[in-house]
C-alpha positions, 0 to 999 in steps of 0.5 A: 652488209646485208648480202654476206657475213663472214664467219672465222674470216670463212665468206657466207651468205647473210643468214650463213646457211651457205658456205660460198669461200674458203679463203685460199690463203688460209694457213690453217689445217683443219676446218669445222664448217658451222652447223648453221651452214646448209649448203657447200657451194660451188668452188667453196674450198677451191684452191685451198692448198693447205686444208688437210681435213674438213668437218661436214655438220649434219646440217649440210644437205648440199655440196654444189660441184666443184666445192672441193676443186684443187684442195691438194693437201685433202686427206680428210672429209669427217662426216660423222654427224652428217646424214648421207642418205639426205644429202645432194652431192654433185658427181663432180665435187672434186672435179678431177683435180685431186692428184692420183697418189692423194688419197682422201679418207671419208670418214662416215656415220654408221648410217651410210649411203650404201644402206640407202642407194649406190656409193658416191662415184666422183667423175 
């Protein structure tokens, strides 16, 4: 195929620089996005009822909206090794759909946003 390459059964474009879809049926709980990866797409994650906690390489510089819509068991997004200051978050990448007892633990580098500009407010 010489538009999309899977990676750990994970859909990405060709050259895996972009993450397009977590399979929803996934029975795993955690997952490490590879460090070719360069963009989260629109809707990567969407539906992925039993994703607990999500790993952001320092490679990301894009998470398009909605990327983590309905992911209702999200507790977790480490971004460690993941430079916020370089990286275009869309204002509505969880779009609303996280349910209002669920609380998602951001986990950050020292280097954080606040240092560079205002914190990330999600619509």
């Amino acid at each position: 195929n010489t538009h999309y390459a899977s990676v750990d059964g994970v859909l990405f474009n060709y050259t895996k620089d972009t993450l397009i879809q977590y399979p929803i049926g996934n029975t795993r709980t955690s997952y490490t996005i590879p460090n070719s990866a360069t963009t989260i797409g629109s809707l990567a994650f969407v539906g992925c009822s039993g994703l607990t906690s999500v790993t952001i390489p320092n490679s990301v510089t894009t998470i398009e909206e909605q990327a983590f819509y309905n992911c209702s068991s999200l507790k977790e997004l480490d971004l460690r090794s993941f430079d916020t200051a370089k990286v275009k978050m869309t204002d509505g990448m969880f779009q609303k759909r996280i349910r209002a007892h669920q609380v998602i633990k951001i986990i950050v580098a020292l280097r954080s946003r606040r240092q560079h500009g205002p914190p990330l407010q999600d619509s």
